[in-house]
DRENGU-843467 format. One record per atom (N, C-alpha, C): x, y, z; residue in one letter; atom name. Coordinates in Angstrom, 3 decimals. Example, Ala and Ser with C-alpha at 12.3 -4.5 7.8 and 13.67 -1.06 7.14 Angstrom:
# residues 2
<node c1="13.190" c2="-5.690" c3="7.800" r="a" a="N"/>
<node c1="12.300" c2="-4.500" c3="7.800" r="a" a="CA"/>
<node c1="13.200" c2="-3.300" c3="7.800" r="a" a="C"/>
<node c1="12.850" c2="-2.250" c3="7.080" r="s" a="N"/>
<node c1="13.670" c2="-1.060" c3="7.140" r="s" a="CA"/>
<node c1="12.900" c2="0.030" c3="7.870" r="s" a="C"/>
# end
This chain:
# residues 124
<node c1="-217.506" c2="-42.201" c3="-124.192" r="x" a="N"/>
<node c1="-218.439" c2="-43.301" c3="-124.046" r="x" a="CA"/>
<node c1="-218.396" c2="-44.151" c3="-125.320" r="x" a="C"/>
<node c1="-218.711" c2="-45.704" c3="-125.230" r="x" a="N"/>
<node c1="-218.422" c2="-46.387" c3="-125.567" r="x" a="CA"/>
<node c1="-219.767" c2="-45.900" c3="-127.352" r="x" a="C"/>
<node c1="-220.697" c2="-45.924" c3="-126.635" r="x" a="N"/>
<node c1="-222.242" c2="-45.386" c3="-127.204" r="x" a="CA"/>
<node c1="-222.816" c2="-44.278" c3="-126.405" r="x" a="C"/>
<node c1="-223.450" c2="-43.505" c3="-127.136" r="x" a="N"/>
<node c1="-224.424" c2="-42.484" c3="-126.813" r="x" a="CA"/>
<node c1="-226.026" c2="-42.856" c3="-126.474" r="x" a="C"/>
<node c1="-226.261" c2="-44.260" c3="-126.696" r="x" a="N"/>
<node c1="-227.382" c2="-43.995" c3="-126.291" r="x" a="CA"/>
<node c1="-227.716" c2="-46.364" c3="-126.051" r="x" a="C"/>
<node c1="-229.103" c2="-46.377" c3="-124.732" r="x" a="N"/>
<node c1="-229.159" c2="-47.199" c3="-124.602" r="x" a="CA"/>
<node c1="-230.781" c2="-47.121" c3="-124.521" r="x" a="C"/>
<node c1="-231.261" c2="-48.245" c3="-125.158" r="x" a="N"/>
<node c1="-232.858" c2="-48.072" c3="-125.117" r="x" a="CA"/>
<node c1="-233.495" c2="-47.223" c3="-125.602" r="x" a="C"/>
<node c1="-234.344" c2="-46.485" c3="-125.116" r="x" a="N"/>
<node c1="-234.923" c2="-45.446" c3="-125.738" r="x" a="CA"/>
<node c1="-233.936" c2="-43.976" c3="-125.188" r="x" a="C"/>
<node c1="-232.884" c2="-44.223" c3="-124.587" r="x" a="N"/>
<node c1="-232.444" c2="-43.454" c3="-123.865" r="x" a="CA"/>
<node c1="-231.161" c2="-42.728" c3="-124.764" r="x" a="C"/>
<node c1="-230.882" c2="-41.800" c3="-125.133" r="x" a="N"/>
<node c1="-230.040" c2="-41.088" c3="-125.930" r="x" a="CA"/>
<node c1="-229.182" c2="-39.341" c3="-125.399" r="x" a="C"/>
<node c1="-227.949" c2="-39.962" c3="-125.282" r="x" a="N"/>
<node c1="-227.113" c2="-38.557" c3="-124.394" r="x" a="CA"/>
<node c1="-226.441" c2="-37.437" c3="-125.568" r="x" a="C"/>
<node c1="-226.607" c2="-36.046" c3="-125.303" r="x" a="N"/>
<node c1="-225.456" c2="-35.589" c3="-126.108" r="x" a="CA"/>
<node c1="-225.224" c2="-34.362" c3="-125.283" r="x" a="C"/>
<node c1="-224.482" c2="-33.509" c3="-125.704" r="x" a="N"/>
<node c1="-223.680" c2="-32.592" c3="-124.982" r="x" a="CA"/>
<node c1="-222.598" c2="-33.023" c3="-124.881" r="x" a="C"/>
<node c1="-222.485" c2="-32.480" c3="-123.341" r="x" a="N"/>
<node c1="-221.479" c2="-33.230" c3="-122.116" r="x" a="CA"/>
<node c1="-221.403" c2="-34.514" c3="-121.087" r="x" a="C"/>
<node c1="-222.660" c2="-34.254" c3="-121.129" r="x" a="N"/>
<node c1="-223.565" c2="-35.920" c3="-120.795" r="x" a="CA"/>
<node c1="-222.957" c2="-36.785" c3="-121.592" r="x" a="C"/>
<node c1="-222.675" c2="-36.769" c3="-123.018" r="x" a="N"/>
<node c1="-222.281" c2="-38.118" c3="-124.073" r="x" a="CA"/>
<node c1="-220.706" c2="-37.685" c3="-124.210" r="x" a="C"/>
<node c1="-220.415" c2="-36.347" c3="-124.589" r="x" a="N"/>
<node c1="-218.895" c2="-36.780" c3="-124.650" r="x" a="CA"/>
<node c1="-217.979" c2="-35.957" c3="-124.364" r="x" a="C"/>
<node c1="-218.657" c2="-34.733" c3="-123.936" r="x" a="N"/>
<node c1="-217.476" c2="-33.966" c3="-122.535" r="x" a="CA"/>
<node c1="-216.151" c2="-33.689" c3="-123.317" r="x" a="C"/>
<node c1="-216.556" c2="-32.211" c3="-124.401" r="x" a="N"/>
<node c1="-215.161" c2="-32.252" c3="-124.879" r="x" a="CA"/>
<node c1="-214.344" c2="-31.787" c3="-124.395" r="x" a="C"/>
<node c1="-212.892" c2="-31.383" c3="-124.355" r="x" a="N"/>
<node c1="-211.603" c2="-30.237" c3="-123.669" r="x" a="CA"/>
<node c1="-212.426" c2="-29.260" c3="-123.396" r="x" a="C"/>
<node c1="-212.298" c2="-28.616" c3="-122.467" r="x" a="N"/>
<node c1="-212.914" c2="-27.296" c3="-122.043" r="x" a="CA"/>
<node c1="-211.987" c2="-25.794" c3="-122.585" r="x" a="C"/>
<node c1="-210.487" c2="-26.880" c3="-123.133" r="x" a="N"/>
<node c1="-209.729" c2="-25.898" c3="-123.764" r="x" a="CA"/>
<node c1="-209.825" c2="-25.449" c3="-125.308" r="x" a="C"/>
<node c1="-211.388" c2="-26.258" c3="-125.808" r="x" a="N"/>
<node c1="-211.158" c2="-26.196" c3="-127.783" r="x" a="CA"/>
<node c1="-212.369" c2="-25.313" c3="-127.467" r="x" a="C"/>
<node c1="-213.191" c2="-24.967" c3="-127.040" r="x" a="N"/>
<node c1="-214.417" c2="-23.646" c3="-126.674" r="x" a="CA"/>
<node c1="-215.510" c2="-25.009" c3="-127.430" r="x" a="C"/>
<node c1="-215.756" c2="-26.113" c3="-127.262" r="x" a="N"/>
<node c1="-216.091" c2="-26.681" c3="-128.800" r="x" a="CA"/>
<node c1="-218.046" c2="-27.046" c3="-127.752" r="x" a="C"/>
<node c1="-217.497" c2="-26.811" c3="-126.798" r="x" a="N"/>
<node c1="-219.203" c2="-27.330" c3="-126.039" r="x" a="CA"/>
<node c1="-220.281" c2="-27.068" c3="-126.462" r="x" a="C"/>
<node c1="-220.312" c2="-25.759" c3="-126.259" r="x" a="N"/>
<node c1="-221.688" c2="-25.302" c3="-126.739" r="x" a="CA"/>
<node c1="-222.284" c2="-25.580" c3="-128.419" r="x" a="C"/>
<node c1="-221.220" c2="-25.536" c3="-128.997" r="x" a="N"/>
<node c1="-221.407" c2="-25.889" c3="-130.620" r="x" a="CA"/>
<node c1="-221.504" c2="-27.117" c3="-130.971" r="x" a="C"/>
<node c1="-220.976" c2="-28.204" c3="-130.204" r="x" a="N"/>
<node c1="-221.049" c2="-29.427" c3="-130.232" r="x" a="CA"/>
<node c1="-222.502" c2="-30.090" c3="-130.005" r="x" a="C"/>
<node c1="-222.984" c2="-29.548" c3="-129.043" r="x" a="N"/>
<node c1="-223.920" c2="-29.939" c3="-128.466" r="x" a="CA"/>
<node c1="-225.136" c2="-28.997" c3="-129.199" r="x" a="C"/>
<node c1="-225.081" c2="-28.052" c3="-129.710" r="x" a="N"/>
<node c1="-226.172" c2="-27.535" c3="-130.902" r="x" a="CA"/>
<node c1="-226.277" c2="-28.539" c3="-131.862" r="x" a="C"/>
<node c1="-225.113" c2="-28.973" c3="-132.353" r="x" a="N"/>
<node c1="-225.006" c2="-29.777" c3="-133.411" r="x" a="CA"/>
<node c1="-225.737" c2="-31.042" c3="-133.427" r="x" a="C"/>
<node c1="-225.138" c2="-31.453" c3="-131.800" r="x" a="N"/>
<node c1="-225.610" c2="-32.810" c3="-131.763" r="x" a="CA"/>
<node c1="-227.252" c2="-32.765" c3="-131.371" r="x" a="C"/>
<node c1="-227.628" c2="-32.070" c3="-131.058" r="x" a="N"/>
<node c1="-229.458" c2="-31.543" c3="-130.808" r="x" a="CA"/>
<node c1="-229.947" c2="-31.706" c3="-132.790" r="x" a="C"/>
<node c1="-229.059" c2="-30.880" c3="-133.165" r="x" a="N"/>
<node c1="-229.854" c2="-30.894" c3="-134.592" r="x" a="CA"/>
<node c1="-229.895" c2="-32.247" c3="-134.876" r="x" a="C"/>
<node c1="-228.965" c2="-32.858" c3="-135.027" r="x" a="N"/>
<node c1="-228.964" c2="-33.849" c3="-135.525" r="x" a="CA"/>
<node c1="-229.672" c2="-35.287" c3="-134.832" r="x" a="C"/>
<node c1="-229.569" c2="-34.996" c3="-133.768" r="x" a="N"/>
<node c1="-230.557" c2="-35.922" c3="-133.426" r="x" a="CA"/>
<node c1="-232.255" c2="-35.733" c3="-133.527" r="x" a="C"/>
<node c1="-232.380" c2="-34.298" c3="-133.263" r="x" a="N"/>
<node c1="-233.631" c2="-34.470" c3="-133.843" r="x" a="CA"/>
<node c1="-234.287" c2="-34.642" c3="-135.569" r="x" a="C"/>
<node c1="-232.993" c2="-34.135" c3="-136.364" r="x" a="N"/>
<node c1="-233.609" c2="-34.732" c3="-137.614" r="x" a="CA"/>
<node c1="-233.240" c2="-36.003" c3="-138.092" r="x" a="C"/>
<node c1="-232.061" c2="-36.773" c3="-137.196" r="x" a="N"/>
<node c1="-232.559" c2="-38.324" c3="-137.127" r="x" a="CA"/>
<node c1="-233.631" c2="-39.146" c3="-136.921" r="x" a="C"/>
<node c1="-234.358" c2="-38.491" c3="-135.768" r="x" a="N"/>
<node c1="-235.429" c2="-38.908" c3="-135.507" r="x" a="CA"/>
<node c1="-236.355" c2="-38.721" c3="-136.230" r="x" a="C"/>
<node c1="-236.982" c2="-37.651" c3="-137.090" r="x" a="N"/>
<node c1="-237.755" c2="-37.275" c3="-137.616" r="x" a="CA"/>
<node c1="-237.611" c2="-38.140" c3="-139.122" r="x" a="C"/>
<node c1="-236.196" c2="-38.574" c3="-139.484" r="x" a="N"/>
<node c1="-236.290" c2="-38.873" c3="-140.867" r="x" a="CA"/>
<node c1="-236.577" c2="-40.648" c3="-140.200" r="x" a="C"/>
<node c1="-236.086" c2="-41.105" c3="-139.225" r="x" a="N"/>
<node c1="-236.171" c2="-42.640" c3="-139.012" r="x" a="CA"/>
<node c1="-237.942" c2="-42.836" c3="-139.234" r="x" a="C"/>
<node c1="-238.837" c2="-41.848" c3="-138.830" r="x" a="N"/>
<node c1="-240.086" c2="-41.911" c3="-138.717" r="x" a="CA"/>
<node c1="-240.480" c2="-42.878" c3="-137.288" r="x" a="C"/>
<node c1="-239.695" c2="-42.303" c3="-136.426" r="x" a="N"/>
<node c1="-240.210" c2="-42.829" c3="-134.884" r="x" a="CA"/>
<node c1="-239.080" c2="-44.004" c3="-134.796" r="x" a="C"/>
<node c1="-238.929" c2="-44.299" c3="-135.357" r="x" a="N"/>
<node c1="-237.733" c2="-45.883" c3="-134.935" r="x" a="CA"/>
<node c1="-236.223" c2="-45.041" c3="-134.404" r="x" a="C"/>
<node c1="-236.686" c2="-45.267" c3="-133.159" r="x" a="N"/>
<node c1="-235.508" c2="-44.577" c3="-132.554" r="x" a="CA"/>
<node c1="-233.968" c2="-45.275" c3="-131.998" r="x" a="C"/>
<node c1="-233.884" c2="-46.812" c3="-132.531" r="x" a="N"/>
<node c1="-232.767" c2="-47.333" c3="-133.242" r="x" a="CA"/>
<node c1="-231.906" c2="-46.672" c3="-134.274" r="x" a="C"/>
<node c1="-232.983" c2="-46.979" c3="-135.295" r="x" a="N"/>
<node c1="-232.233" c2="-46.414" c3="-136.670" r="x" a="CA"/>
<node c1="-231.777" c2="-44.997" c3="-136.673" r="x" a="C"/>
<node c1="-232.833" c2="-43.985" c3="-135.651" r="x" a="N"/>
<node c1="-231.819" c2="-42.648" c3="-135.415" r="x" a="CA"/>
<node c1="-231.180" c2="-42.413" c3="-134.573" r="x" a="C"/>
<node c1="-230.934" c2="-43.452" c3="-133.754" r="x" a="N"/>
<node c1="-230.033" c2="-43.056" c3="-132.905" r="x" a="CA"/>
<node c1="-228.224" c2="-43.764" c3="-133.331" r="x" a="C"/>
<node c1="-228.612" c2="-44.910" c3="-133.979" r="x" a="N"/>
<node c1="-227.292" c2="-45.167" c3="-134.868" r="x" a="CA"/>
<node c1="-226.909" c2="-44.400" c3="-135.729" r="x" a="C"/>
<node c1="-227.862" c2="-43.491" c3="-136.396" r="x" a="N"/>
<node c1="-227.162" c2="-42.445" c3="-137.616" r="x" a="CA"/>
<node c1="-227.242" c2="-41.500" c3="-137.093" r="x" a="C"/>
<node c1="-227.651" c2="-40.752" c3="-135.568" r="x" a="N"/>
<node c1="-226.836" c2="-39.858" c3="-135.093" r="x" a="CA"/>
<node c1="-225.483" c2="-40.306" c3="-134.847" r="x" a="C"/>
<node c1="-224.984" c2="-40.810" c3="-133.985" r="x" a="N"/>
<node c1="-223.835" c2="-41.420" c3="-133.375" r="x" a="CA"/>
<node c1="-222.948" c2="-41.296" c3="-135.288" r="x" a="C"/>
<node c1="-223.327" c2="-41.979" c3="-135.694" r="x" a="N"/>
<node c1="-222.264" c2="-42.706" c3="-137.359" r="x" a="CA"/>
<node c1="-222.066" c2="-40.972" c3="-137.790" r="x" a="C"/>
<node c1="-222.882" c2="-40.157" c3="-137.925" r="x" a="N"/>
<node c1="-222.918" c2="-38.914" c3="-138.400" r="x" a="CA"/>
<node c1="-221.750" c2="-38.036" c3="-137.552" r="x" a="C"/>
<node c1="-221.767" c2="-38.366" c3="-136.412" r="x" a="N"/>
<node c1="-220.968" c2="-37.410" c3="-135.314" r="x" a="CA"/>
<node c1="-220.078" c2="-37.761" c3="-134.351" r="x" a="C"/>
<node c1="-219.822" c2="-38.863" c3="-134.381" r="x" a="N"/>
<node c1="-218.660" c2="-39.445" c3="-133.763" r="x" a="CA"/>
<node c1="-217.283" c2="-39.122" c3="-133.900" r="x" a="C"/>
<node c1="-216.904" c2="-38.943" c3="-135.212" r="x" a="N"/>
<node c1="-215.540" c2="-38.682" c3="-136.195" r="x" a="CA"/>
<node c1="-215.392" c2="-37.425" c3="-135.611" r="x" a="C"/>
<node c1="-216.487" c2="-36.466" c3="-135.724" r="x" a="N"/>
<node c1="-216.863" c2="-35.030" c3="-135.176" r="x" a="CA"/>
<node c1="-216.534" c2="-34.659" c3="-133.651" r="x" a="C"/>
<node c1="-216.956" c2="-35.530" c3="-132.741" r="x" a="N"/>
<node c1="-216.789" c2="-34.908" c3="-131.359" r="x" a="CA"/>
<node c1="-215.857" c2="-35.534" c3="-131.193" r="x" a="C"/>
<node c1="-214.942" c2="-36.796" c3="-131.847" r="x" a="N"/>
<node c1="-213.258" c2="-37.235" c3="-131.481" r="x" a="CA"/>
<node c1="-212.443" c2="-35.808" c3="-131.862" r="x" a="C"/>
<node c1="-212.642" c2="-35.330" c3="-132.983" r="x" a="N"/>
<node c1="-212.065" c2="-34.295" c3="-132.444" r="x" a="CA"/>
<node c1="-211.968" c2="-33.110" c3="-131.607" r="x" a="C"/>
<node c1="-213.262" c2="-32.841" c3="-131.539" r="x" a="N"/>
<node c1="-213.289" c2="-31.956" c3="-130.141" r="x" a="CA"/>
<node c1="-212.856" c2="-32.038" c3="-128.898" r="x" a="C"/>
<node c1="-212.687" c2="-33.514" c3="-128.578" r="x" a="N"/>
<node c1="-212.398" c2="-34.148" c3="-127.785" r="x" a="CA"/>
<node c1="-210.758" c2="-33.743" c3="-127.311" r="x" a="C"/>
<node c1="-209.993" c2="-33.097" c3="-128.200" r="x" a="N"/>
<node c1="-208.335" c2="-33.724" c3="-128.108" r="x" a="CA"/>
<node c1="-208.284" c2="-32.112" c3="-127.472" r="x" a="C"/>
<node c1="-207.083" c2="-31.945" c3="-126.639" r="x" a="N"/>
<node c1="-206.542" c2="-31.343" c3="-126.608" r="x" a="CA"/>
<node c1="-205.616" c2="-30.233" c3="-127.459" r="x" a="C"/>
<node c1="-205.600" c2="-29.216" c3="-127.345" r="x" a="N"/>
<node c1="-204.688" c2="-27.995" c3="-128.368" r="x" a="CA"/>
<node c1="-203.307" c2="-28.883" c3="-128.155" r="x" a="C"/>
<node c1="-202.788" c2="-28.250" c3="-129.502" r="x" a="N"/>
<node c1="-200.778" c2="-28.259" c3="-129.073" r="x" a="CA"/>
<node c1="-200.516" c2="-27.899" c3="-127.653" r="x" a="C"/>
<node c1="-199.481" c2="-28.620" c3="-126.607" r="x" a="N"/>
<node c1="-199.317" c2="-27.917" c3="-125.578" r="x" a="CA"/>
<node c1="-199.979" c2="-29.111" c3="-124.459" r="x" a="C"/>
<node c1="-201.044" c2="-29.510" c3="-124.729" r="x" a="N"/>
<node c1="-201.998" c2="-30.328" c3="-124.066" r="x" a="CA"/>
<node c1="-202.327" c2="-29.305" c3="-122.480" r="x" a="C"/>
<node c1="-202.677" c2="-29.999" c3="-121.684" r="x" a="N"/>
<node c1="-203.141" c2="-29.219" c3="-120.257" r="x" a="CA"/>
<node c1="-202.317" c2="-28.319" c3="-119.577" r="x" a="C"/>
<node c1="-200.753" c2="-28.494" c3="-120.234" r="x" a="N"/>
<node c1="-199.805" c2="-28.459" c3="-119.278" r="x" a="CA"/>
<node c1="-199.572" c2="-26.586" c3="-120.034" r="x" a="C"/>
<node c1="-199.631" c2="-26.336" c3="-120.810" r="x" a="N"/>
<node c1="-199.424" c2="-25.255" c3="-121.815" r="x" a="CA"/>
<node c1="-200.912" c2="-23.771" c3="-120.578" r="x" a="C"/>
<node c1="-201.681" c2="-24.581" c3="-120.498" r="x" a="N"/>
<node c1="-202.821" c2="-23.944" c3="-120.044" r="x" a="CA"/>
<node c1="-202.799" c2="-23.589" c3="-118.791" r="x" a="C"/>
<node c1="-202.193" c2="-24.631" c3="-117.888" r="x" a="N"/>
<node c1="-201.962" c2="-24.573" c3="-116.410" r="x" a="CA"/>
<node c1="-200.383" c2="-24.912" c3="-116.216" r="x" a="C"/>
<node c1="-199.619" c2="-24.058" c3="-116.200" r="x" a="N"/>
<node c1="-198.437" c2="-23.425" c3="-115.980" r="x" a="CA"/>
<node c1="-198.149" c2="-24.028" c3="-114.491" r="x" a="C"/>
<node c1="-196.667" c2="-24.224" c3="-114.098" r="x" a="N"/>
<node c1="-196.881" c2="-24.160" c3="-112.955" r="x" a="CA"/>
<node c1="-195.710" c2="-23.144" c3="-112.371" r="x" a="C"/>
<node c1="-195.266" c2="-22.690" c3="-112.918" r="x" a="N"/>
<node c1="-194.171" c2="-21.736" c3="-112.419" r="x" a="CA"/>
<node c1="-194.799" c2="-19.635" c3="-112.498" r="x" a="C"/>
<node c1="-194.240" c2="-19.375" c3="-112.197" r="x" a="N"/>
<node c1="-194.722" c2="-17.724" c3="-111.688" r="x" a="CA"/>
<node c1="-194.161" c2="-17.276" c3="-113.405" r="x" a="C"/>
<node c1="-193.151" c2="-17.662" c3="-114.136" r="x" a="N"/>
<node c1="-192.478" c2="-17.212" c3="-115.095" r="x" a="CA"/>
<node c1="-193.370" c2="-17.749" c3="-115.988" r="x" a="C"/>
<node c1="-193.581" c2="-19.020" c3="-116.029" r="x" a="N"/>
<node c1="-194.254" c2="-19.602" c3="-117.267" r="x" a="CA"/>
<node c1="-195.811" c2="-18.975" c3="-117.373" r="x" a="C"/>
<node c1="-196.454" c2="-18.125" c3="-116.207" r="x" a="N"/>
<node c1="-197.559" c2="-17.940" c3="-116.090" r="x" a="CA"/>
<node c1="-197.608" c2="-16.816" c3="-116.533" r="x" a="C"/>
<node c1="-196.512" c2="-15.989" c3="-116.681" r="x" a="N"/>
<node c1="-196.657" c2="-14.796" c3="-117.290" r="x" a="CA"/>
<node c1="-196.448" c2="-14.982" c3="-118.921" r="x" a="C"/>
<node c1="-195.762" c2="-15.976" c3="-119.065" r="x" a="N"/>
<node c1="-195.223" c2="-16.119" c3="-120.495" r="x" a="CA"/>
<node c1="-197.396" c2="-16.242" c3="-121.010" r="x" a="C"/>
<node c1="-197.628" c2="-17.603" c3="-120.407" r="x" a="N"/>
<node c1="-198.711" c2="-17.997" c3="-121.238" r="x" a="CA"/>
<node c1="-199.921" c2="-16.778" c3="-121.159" r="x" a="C"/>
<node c1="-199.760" c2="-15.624" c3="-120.016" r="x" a="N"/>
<node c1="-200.718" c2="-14.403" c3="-120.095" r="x" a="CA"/>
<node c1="-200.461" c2="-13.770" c3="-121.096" r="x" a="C"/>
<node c1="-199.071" c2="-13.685" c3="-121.417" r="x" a="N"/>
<node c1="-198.485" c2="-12.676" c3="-122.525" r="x" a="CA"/>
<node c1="-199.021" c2="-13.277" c3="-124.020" r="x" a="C"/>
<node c1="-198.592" c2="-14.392" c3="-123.921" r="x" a="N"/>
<node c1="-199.081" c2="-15.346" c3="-125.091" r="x" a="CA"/>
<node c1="-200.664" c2="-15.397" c3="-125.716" r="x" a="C"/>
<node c1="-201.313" c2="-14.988" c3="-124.726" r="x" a="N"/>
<node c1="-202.837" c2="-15.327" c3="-124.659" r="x" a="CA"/>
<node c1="-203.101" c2="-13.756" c3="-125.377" r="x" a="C"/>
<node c1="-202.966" c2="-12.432" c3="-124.322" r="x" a="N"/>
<node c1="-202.956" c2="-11.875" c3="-124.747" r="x" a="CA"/>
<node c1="-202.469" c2="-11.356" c3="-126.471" r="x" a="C"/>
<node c1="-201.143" c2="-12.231" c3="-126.560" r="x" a="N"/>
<node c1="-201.246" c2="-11.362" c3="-128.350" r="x" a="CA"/>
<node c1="-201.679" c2="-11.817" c3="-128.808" r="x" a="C"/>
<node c1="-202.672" c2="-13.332" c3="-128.957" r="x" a="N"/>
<node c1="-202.702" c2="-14.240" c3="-129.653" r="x" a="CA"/>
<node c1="-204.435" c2="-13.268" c3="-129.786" r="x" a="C"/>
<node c1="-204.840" c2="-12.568" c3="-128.689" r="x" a="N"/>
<node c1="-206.134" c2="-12.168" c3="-129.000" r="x" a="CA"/>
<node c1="-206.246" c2="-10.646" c3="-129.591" r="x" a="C"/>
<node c1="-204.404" c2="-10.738" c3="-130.183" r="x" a="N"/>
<node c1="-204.445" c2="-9.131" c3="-130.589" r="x" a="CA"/>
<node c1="-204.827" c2="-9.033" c3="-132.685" r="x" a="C"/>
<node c1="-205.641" c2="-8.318" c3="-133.430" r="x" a="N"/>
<node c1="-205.668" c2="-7.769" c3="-134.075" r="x" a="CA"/>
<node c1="-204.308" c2="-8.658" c3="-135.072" r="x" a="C"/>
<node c1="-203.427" c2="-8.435" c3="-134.996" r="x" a="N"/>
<node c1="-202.798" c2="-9.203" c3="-136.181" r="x" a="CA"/>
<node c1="-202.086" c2="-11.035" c3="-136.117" r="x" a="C"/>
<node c1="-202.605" c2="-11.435" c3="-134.875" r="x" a="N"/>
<node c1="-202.109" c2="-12.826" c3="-134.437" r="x" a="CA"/>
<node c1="-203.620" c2="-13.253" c3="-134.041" r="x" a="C"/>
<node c1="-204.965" c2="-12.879" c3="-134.596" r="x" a="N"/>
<node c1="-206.552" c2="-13.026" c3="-134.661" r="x" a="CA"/>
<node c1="-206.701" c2="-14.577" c3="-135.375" r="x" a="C"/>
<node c1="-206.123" c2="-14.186" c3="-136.566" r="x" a="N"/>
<node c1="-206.248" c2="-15.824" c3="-137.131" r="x" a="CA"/>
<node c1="-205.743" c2="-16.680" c3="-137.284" r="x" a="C"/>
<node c1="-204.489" c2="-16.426" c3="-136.940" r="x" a="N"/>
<node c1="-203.708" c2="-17.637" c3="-136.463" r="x" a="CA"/>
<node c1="-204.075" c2="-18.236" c3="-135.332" r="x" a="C"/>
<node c1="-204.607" c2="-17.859" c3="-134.364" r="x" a="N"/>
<node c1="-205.101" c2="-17.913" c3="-133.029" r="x" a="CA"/>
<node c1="-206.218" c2="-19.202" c3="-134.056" r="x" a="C"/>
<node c1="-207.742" c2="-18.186" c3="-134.474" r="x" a="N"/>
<node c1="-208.424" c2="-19.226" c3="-134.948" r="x" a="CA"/>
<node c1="-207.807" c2="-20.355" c3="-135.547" r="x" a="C"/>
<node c1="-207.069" c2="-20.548" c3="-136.815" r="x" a="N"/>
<node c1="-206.975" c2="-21.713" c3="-137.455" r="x" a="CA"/>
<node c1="-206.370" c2="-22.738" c3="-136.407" r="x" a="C"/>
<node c1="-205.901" c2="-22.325" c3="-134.936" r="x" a="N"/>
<node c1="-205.154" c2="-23.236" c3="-134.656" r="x" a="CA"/>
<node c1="-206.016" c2="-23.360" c3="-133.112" r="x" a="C"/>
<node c1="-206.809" c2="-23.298" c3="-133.039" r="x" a="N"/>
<node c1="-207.690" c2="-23.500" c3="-131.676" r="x" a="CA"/>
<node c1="-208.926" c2="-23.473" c3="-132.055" r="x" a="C"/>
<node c1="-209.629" c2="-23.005" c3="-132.963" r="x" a="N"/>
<node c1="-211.094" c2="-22.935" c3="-133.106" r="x" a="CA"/>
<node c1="-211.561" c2="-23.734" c3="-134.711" r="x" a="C"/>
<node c1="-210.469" c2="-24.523" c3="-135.417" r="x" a="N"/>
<node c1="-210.347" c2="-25.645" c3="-136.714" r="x" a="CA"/>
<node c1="-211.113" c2="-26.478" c3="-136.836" r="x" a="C"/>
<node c1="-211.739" c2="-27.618" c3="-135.574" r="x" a="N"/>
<node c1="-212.459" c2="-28.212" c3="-135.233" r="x" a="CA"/>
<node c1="-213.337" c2="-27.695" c3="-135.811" r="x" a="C"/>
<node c1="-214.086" c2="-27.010" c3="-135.296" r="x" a="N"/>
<node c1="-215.591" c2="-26.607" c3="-135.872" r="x" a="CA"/>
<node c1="-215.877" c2="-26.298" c3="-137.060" r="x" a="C"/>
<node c1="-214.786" c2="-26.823" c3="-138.016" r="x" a="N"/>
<node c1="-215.596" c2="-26.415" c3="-139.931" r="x" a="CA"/>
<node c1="-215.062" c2="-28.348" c3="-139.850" r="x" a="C"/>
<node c1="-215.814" c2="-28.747" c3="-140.838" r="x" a="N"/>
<node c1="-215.624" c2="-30.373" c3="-141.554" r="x" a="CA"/>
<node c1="-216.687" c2="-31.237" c3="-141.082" r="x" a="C"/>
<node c1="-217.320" c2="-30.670" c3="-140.920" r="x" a="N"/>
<node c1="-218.656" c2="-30.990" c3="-140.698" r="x" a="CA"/>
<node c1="-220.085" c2="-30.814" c3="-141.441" r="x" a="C"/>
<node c1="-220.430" c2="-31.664" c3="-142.355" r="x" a="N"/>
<node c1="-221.167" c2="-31.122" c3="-143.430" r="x" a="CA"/>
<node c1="-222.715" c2="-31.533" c3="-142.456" r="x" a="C"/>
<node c1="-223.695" c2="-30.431" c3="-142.531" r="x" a="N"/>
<node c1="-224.641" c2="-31.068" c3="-142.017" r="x" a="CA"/>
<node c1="-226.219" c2="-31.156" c3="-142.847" r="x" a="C"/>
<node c1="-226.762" c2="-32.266" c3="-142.771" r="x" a="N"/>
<node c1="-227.641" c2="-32.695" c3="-144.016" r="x" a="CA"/>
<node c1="-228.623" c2="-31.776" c3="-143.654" r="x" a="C"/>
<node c1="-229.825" c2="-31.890" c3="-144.651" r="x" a="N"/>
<node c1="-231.024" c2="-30.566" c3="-144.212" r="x" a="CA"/>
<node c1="-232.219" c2="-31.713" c3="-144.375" r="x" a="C"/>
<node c1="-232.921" c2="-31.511" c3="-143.422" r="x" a="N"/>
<node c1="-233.648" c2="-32.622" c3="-143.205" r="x" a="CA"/>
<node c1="-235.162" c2="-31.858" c3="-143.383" r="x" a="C"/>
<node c1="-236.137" c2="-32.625" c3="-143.819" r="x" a="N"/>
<node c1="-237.561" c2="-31.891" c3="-144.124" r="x" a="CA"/>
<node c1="-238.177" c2="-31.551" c3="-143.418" r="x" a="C"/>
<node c1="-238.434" c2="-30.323" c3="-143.625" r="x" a="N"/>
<node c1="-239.512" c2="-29.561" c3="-142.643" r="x" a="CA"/>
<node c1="-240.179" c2="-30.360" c3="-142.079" r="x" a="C"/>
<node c1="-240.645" c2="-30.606" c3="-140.625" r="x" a="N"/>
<node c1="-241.817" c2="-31.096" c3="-139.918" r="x" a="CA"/>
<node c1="-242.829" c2="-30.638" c3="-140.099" r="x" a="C"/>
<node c1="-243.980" c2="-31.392" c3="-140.264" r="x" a="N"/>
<node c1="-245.468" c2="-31.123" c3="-140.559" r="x" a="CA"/>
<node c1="-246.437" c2="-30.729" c3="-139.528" r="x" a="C"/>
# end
């Protein structure tokens, strides 16, 4: 989406930007984007312009990448041959074995660190 939010009206999750279902990045995305919109709001002091532009400016850069596809793109995931489907079971499998653990992470689960997130003041 072009924007996340119109009027008083403001989307996040999957509702605003629906990442790959192949980076696991949903559920964390959308924690994120909850925090942050609510301590946008809270620091704008009700002007829900000004926090809804410095949610968006804060997290945009953020859910473009969640957004992309792994190496491989769709086609790596959904196989279409009987051979290639065993390759990518086999693949999956070591990749979730004990010594191919973090290579697996740095290269599918990366997204989710570079994200610094501000600490906003306790509510009263």
């Amino acid at each position: 989406m072009d924007a996340w939010s119109t009027g008083r009206v403001a989307l996040l999750g999957d509702a605003a930007w629906c990442p790959s279902p192949l980076t696991g990045q949903g559920t964390s995305l959308s924690l994120v984007g909850a925090y942050l919109l609510a301590g946008e709001l809270a620091a704008a002091g009700g002007d829900h312009r000004v926090a809804y532009r410095r949610y968006e400016e804060l997290l945009r850069a953020h859910v473009t990448k969640g957004q992309e596809l792994p190496g491989g793109g769709i086609s790596g995931f959904l196989p279409a041959t009987r051979t290639a489907i065993r390759m990518r079971d086999a693949t999956m499998r070591a990749m979730a074995s004990r010594p191919l653990r973090g290579l697996a992470t740095r290269l599918f689960f990366s997204h989710a660190d570079g994200l610094a997130l501000p600490e906003y003041a306790a509510a009263r």
